[in-house]
C-alpha positions as CSV (number, residue, x, y, z in Angstrom):
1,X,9.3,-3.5,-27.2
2,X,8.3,-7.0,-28.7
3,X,5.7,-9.2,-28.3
4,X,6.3,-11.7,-25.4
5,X,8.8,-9.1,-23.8
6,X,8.3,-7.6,-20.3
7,X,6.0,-4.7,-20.6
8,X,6.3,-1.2,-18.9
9,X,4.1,1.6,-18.7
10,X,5.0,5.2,-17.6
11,X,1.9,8.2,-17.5
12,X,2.3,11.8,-16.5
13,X,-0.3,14.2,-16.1
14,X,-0.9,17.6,-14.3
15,X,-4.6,17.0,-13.4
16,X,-7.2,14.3,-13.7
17,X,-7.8,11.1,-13.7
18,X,-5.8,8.0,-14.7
19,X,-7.6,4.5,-15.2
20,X,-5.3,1.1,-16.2
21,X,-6.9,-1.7,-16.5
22,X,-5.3,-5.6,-17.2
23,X,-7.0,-6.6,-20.4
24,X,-6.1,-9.0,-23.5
25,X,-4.3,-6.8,-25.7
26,X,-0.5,-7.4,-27.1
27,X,1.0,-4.1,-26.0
28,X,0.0,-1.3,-23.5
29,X,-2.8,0.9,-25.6
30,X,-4.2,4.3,-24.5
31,X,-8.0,3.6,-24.8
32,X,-9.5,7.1,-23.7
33,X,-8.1,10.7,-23.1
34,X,-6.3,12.9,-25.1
35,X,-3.2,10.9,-25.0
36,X,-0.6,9.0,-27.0
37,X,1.3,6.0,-26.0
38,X,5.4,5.5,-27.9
39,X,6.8,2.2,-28.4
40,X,8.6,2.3,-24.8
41,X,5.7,2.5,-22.9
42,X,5.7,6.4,-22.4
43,X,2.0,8.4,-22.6
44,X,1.9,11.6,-23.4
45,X,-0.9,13.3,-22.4
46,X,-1.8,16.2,-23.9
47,X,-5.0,17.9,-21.6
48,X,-5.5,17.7,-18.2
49,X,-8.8,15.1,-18.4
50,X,-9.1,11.4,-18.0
51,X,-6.4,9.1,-19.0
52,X,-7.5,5.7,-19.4
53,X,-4.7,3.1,-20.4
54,X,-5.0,-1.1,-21.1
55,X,-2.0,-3.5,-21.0
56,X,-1.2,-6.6,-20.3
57,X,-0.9,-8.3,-16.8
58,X,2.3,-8.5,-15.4
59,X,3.2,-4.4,-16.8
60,X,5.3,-2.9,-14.5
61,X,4.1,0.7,-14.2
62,X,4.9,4.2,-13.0
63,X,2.0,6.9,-12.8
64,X,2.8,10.5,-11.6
65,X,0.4,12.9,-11.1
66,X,-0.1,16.3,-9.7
67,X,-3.9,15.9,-8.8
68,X,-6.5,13.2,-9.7
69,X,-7.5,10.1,-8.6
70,X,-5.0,7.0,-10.1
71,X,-6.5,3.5,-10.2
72,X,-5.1,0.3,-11.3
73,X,-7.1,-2.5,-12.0
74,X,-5.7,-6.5,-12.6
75,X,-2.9,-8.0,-11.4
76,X,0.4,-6.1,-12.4
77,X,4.2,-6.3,-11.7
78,X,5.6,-3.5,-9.7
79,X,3.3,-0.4,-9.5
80,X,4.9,3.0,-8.6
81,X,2.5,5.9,-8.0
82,X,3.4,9.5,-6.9
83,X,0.7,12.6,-6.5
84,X,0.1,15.2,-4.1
85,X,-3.6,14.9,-4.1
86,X,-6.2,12.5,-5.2
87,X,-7.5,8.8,-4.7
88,X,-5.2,6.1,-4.8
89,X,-7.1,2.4,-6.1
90,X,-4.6,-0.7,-6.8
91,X,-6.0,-4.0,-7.2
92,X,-3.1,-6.2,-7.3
93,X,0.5,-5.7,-7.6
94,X,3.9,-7.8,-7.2
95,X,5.7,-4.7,-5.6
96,X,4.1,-1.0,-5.0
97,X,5.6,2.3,-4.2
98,X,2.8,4.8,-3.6
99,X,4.0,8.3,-2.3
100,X,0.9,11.1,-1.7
101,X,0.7,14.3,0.2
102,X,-3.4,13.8,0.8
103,X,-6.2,11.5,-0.5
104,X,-7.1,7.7,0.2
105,X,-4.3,5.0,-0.4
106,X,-6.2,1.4,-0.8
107,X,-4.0,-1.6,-2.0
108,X,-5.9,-4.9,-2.2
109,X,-3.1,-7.5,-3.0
110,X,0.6,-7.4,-2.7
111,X,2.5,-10.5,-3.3
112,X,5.8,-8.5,-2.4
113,X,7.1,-5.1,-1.0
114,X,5.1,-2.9,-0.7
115,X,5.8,0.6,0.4
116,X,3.4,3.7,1.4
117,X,4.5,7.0,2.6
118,X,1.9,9.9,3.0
119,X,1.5,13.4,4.9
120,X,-2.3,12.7,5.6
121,X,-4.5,10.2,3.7
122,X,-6.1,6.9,5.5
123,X,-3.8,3.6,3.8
124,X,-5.8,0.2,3.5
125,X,-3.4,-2.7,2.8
126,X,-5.5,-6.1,2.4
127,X,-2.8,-8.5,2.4
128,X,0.9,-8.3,1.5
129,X,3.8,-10.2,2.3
130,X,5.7,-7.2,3.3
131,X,4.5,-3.7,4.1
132,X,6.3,0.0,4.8
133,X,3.8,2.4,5.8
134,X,4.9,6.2,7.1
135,X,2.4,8.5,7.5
136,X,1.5,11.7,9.9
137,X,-2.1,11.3,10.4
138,X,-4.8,9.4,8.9
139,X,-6.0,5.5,9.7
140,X,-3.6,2.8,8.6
141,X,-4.9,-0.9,8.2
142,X,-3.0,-3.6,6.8
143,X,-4.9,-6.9,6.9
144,X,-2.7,-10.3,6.1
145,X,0.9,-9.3,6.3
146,X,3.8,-10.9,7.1
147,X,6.2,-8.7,8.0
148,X,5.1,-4.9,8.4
149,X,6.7,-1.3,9.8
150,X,4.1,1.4,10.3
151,X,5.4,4.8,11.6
152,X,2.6,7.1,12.1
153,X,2.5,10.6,14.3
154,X,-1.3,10.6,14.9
155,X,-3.7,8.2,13.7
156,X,-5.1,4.5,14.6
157,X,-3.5,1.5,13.4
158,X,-4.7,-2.2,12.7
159,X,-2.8,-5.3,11.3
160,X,-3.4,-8.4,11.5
161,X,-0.6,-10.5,11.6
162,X,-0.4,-14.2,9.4
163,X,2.4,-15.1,12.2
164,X,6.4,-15.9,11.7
165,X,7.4,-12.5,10.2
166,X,7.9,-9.1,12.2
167,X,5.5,-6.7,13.1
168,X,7.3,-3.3,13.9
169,X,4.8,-0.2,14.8
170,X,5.9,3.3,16.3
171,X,3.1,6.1,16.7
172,X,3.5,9.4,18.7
173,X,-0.8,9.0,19.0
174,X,-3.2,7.2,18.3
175,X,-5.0,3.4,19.4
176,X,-2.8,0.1,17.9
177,X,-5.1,-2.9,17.8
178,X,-3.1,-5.5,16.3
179,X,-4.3,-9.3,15.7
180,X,-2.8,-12.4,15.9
181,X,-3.0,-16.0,14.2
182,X,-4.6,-18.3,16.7
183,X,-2.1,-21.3,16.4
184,X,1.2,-19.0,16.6
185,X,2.4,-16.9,19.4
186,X,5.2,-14.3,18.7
187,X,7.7,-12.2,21.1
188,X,5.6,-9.5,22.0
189,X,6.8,-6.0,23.7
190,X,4.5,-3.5,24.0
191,X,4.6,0.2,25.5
192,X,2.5,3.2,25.8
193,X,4.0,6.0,28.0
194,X,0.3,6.9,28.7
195,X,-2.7,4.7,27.4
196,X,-3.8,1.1,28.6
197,X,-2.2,-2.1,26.9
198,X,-3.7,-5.4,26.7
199,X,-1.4,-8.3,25.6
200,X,-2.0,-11.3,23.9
201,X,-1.0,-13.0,27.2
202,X,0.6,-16.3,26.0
203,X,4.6,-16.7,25.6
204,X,5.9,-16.2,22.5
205,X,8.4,-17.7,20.5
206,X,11.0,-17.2,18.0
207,X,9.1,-19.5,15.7
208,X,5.8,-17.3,15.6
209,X,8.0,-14.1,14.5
210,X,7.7,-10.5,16.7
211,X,5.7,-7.6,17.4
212,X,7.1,-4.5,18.9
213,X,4.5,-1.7,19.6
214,X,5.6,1.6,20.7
215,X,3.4,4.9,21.4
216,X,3.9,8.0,23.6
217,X,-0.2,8.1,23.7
218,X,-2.8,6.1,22.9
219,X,-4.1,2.3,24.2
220,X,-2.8,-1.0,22.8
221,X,-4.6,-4.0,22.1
222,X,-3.6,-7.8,21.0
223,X,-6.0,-9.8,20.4
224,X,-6.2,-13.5,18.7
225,X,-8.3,-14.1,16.1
């Protein structure tokens, strides 16, 4: 991997945390932790404690773990995470992938896709352009979005909507407050088989994109900002 090249990172461990930070160095370098890093990228770890890596910004990286909180700090290309247990911290990243059974998902900045699936942990999405959440219980919030699909079996969900994408969100339980750009007004269709539902009450258009909220349970709220 030479200098000036796209970087990539990839860590595996069993246990423990894993810390990488965006720093000024050349090359991805394993700064703490019983680890060693090969000229592709890969870490080996070689215990079950702390992993802490550096690289530059822009490192596309892949981090699996078993259990152990993962954190990325800096902005970074496309981040894919997979664990079964265990905090999950990224700053900023051009596309993410996160896949946990349990623990916290929190993803700052996305300036593409970004994708979460979990069994139970609460996702926090500041602002992305596009968002896939699927989870079975546990909070979802994505704040800023574009365009956004949340599937959730119990749980409450929150987005607020920039305007002009689609906003698609399908719960079996669980309170949907979703919040709108003042100056744009989207095709809204909203239904709860049994909960209240309060509209944004102004005709949408084609120009200020869609929201489509469906729930067998659970009240439904639009709101403008």
């Amino acid at each position: 991997m030479s200098d000036g090249a796209p970087h990539s990172l990839e860590i595996t461990t069993r246990s423990g945390s894993v810390l990488v930070r965006v720093t000024d160095v050349a090359r991805p370098t394993v700064v703490d932790g019983k680890a060693s890093i090969d000229d592709d990228g890969v870490v080996h770890s070689t215990s079950s404690g702390r992993v802490e890596v550096c690289c530059p910004a822009g490192t596309d990286v892949v981090i699996g773990t078993l259990s152990g909180s993962v954190e990325c700090r800096g902005a970074l290309g496309r981040v894919v995470v997979s664990t079964r247990s265990g905090k999950v911290h990224i700053d900023d990243a051009a596309e993410a992938d996160v896949r946990t059974l349990s623990g916290s998902v929190e993803l700052e900045s996305c300036s593409g896709e970004c994708q979460v699936v979990t069994k139970s942990a609460a996702v926090g999405i500041g602002a992305a352009a596009d968002a896939s959440v699927t989870s079975k219980s546990g909070t979802v919030e994505i704040g800023a979005v574009v365009n956004a699909t949340v599937r959730s079996a119990s749980g409450k969900v929150r987005v607020d909507m920039l305007g002009g994408g689609a906003v698609d969100v399908r719960t079996m339980s669980g309170r949907v407050d979703v919040h709108l750009p003042a100056e744009q007004s989207p095709v809204v269709a909203l239904h709860s088989r049994s909960g209240s539902v309060s509209g944004a009450g102004l005709p949408g258009t084609e120009q200020g994109g869609s929201l489509s909220v469906d729930t067998l349970s659970g009240a439904i709220t639009v709101t403008r900002r």
